[in-house]
C-alpha positions in Angstrom: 19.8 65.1 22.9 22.6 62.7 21.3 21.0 60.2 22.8 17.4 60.2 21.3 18.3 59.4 18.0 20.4 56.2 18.6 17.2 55.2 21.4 14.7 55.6 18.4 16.8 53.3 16.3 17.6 50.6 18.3 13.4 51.1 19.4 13.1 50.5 15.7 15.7 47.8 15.7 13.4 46.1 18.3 10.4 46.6 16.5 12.2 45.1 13.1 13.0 42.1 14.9 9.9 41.2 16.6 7.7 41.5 13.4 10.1 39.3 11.5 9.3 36.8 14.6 5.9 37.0 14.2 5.9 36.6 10.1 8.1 33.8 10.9 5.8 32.1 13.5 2.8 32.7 11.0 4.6 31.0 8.1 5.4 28.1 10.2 1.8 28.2 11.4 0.4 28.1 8.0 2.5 25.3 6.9 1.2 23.3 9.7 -2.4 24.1 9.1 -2.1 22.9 5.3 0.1 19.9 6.3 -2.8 19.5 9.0 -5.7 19.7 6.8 -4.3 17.6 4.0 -4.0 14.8 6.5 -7.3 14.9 7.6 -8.5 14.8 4.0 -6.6 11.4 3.8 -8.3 9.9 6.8 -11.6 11.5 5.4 -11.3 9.5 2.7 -9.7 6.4 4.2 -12.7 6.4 6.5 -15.5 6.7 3.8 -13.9 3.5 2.1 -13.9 1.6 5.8 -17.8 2.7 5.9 -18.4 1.2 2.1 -16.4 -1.8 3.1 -18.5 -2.4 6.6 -22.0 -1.5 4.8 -20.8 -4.4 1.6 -20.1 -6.6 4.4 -23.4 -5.9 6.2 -25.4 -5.8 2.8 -24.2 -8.9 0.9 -22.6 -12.3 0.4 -20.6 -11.4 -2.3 -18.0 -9.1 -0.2 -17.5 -11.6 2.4 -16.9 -14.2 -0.3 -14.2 -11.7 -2.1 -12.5 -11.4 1.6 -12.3 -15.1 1.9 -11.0 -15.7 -1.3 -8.1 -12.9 -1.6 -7.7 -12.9 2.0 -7.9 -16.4 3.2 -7.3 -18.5 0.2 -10.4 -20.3 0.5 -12.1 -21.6 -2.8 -15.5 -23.1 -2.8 -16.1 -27.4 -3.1 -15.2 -28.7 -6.4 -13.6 -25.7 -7.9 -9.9 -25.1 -9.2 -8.0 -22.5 -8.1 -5.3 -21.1 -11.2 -3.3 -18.2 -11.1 -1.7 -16.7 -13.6 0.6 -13.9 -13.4 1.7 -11.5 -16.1 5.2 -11.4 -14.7 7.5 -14.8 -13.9 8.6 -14.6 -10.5 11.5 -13.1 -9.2 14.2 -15.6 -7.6 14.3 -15.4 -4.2 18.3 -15.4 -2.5 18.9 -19.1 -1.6 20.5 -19.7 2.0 23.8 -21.6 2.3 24.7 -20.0 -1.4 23.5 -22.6 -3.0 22.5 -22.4 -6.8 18.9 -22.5 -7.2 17.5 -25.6 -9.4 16.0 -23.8 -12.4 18.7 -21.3 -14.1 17.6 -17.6 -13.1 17.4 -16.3 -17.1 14.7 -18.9 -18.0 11.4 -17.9 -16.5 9.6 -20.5 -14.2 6.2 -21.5 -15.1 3.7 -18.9 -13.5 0.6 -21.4 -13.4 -0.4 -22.8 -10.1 -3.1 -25.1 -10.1 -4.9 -26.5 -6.7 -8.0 -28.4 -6.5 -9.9 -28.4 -3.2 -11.1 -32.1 -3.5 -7.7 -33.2 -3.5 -5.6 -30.7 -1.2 -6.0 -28.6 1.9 -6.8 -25.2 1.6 -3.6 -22.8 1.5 -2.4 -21.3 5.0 -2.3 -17.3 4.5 1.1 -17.0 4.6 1.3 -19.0 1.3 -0.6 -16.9 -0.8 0.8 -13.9 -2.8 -0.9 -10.6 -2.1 1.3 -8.9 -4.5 0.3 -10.6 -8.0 -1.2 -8.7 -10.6 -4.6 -9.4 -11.1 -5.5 -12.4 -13.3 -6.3 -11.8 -17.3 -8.7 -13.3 -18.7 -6.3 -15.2 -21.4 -6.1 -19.0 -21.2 -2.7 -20.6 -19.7 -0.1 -22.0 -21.8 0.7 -25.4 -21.5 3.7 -26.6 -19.8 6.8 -27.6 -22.4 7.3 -31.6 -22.8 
């Protein structure tokens, strides 16, 4: 008789432990299926802009143009490419420790002009993906 009370607790012992397993396991589980279905939102939306893009491409010139341009670098025959940035530059680290030509706290003029008649058009590697897009403001001339 001594012995069926301290059998009933440690059965209750048991049964305390096992249910804080499960609510364990279906916390875990539910934090899975939110991290789950908040990634395949993402690539729902990720794969309705790739469906827009391929339909623009199918549909029109004008996409295809936009991809050559910001892509490629390519400008059309007889046209002037200028960029103009918001920001000057940042000065990039010069190998060998050597002092760059223009001092670093005078910004560097952020016009870059290239005419197709007269030059090549610009590998890929040479063009800046990160600029901010171009205003609409006229460049400044370049000091004397």
């Amino acid at each position: 008789m001594r012995r069926l009370p301290l059998f009933l607790f440690l059965a209750l012992c048991g049964l305390l432990v096992a249910l804080a397993v499960a609510w364990w396991q279906l916390f875990q589980t539910k934090k899975a299926i939110e991290l789950q279905v908040k990634q395949n939102q993402e690539l729902i939306y990720r794969n309705a802009a790739l469906q827009a893009d391929i339909q623009d491409l199918k549909n029109g010139n004008d996409a295809v143009q936009e991809r050559a341009r910001l892509q490629l670098g390519m400008v059309k025959k007889d046209e002037v490419f200028v960029q103009v940035m918001d920001q000057p530059s940042a000065v990039q680290p010069v190998p060998n420790g050597n002092l760059p030509a223009v001092p670093t706290n005078q910004p560097q003029n952020p016009v870059n002009e290239r005419s197709t008649v007269n030059a090549p058009p610009a590998k890929p590697a040479q063009l800046s993906t990160t600029a901010p897009a171009p205003t609409h403001s006229a460049p400044k001339p370049a000091p004397r």
